[in-house]
N, C-alpha and C positions, 0 to 999 in steps of 0.2 A: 504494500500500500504506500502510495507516494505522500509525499507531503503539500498540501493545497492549500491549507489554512495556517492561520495565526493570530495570534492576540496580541495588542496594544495597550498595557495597563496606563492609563491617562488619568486617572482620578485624583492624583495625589494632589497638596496646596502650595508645592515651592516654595517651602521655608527655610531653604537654606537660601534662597533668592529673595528675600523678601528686602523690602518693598517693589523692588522690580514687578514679584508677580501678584501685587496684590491685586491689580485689574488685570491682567497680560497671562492666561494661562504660560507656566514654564514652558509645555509644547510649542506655543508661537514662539517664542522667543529666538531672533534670525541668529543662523548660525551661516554667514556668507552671505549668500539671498536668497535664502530657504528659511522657512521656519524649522525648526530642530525635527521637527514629530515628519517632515517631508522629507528627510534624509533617509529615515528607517520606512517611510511606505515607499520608496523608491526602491531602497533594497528590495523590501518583500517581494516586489513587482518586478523585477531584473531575477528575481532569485527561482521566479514561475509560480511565486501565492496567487492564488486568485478569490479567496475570501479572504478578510482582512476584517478582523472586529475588535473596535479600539473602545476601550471603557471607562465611559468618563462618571462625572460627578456634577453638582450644580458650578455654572460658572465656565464651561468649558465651550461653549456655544461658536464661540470662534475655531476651534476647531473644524466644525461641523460646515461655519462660513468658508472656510478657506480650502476645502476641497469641493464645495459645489459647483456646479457649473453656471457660469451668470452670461447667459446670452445678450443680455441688453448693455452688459460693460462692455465684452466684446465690438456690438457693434456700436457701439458708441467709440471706442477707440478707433476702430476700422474706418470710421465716418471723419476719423480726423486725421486719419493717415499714418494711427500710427501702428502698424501691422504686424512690426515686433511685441509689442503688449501683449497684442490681440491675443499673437498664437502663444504667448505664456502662460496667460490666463487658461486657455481653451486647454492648454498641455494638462496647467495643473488639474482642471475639472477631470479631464483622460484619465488621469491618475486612479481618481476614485471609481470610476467607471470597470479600468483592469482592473482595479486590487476588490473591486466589488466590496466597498466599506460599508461596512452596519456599525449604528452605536449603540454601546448596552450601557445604563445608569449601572450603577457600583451598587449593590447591596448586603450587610453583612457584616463584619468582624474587621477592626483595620488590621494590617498587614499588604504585603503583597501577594501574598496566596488567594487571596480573596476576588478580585480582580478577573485573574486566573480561573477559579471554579464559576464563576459566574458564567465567563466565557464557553466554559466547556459542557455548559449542561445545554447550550444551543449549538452543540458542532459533535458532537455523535461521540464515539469510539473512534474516531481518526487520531494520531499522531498530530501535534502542532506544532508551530514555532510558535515563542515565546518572546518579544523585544521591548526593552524599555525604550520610551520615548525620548529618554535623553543621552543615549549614546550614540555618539557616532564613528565608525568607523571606515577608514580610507585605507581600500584592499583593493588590487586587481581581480581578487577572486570574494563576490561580499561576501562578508560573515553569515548572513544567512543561507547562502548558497555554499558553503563551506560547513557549517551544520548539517544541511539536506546531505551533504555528499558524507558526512560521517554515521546519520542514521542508515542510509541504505546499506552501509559496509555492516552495521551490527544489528540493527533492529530493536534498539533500545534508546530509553534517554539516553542526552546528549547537554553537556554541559559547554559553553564557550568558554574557555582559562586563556589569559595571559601570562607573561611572566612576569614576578613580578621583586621588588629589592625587599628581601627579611624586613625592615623596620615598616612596610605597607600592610603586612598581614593583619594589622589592629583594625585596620579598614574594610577586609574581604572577608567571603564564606574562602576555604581553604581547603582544597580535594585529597583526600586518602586516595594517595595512588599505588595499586594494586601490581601492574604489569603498562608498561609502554608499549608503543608498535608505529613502524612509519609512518610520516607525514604528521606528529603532531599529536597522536590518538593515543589514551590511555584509558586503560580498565583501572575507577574508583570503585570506591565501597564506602565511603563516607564524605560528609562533608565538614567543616570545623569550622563555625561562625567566627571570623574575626578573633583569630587566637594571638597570645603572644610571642612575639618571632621565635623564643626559644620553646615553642609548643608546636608551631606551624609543622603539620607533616606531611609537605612540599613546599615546593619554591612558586606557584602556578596561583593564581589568583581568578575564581569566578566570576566573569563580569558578564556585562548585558545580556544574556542570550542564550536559548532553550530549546530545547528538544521534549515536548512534554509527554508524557505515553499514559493509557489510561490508569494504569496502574499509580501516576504518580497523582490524578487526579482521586483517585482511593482514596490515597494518603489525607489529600488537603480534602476528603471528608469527612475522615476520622475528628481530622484536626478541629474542626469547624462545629462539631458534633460536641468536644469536648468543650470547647468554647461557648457554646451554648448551657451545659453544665455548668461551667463555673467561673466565665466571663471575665478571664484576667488574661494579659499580653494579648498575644498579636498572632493573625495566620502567617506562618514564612513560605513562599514557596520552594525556600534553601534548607527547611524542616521537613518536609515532603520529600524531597529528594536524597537527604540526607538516610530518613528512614526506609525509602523504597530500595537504597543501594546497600543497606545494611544485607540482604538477602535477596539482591536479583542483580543483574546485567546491568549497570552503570557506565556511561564513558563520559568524559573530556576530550574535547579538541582543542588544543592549541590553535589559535588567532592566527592566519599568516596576514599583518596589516598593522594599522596604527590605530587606537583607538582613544577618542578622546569622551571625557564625561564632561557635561554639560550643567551637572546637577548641585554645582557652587561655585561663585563669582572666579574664585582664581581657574579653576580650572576651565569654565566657561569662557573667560577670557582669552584663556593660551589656545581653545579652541578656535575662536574668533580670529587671534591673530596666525595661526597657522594656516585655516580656510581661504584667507584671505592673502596670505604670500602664496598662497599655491594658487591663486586667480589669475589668468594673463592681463588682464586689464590692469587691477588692483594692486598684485605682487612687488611691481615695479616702485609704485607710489610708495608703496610702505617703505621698502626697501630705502628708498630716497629720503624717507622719514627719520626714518631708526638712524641713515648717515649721518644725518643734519643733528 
């Protein structure tokens, strides 16, 4: 069974961005001349998704504006000549059209698991991708289409790892790796939230991006079940995956690319400025910036 679908967890309120996103969902927020959240439905759509259901919360509505199709801007540009607009516009509406976007409200428990099972009680028993809205990464071969190509090799979840320096581990989930094998691919059996470097048992760091199988959405029903019992913390869906690999098929892929997070100011920024030296237009100017 191929992979067609994916989930867009968007609900969250950008508080590590705040005030920036107290009106401006984190999703818009341009990363080059893209909104951030248009970098990963690009992947999905380059990568061969062709449903796409991204799950937002109150407040997210621009989202929803910024892949419609708006015929009357169109031609209202068109009618002024100016025909490059035009067909940007028309592209990005295309967009939603290939990735066939639906939006589901957030209901349920916080965490990011949550998000996740919402999505998957409308997408059957299929295998999905899994991307957060605020990474992005710049690969000749995307990340998601570097996941797709790691699920068909094993038939199991599928974790994205980078690598990453000992003193970062306080920051990531942390994969128990099992057995390695080319191209990047390792059999886990665990995962270790954000441990201390001298705990960390690997060098490889979890970031954006999933491979989710129904079994792991099992998991985040247990979870969500107990949550409901006894209504303390949070759904992880690094908890999920953690327990599904304690006793089944687990892997990690290592990233071939660079990935940058978007999801607080410093890092946000060195994303901005690296988008934008890698612009031919833009690249230049900077450059002559940073000289001066």
């Amino acid at each position: 069974m191929t992979i067609r679908k994916a989930v867009i967890p968007a609900a969250g309120i950008g508080s590590r961005l705040l005030p920036l996103t107290k009106a401006i969902p984190k999703e818009m927020l341009p990363v080059g001349d893209k909104p951030v959240i248009e970098h990963t439905v690009r992947e999905l759509v380059a990568s061969g998704i062709t449903d796409i259901t991204i799950v937002v919360s109150a407040g997210k509505s621009l989202i929803q504006d910024h892949f419609r199709p708006n015929p009357a801007l169109v031609a209202q540009l068109r009618a002024d000549g100016k025909s490059a607009y035009a067909d940007a516009v028309e592209e990005v509406g295309e967009l939603g059209r290939l990735g066939h976007i639906t939006y589901l409200d957030q209901h349920g428990p916080y965490g990011n698991g949550t998000p996740v099972l919402n999505a998957a009680r409308n997408l059957g028993e299929e295998p999905m991708l899994v991307l957060w809205p605020d990474d992005v990464f710049v690969a000749e071969v995307p990340r998601a289409q570097q996941l797709i190509d790691a699920y068909n090799k094993t038939r199991s979840p599928v974790l994205a790892l980078m690598p990453m320096e000992p003193g970062d581990s306080v920051r990531y989930g942390v994969p128990v790796v099992e057995e390695t094998f080319d191209n990047g691919l390792m059999r886990i059996t665990g995962l270790v939230e954000k441990p201390k470097p001298e705990d960390a048992p690997s060098a490889f760091a979890a970031v954006g991006g999933y491979v989710v199988t129904p079994g792991i959405i099992e998991e985040l029903d247990k979870q969500v079940a107990q949550w409901y019992s006894h209504r303390t913390g949070e759904v992880y869906l690094t908890d999920a995956i953690n327990a599904f690999a304690g006793a089944n098929a687990a892997y990690g892929q290592v990233i071939r690319g660079r990935w940058y997070d978007t999801g607080n100011p410093a890092d946000y920024l060195t994303a901005q400025f690296a988008t934008a030296l890698n612009h031919p237009q833009y690249g230049p100017l900077l450059r002559q910036l940073v000289t001066e």
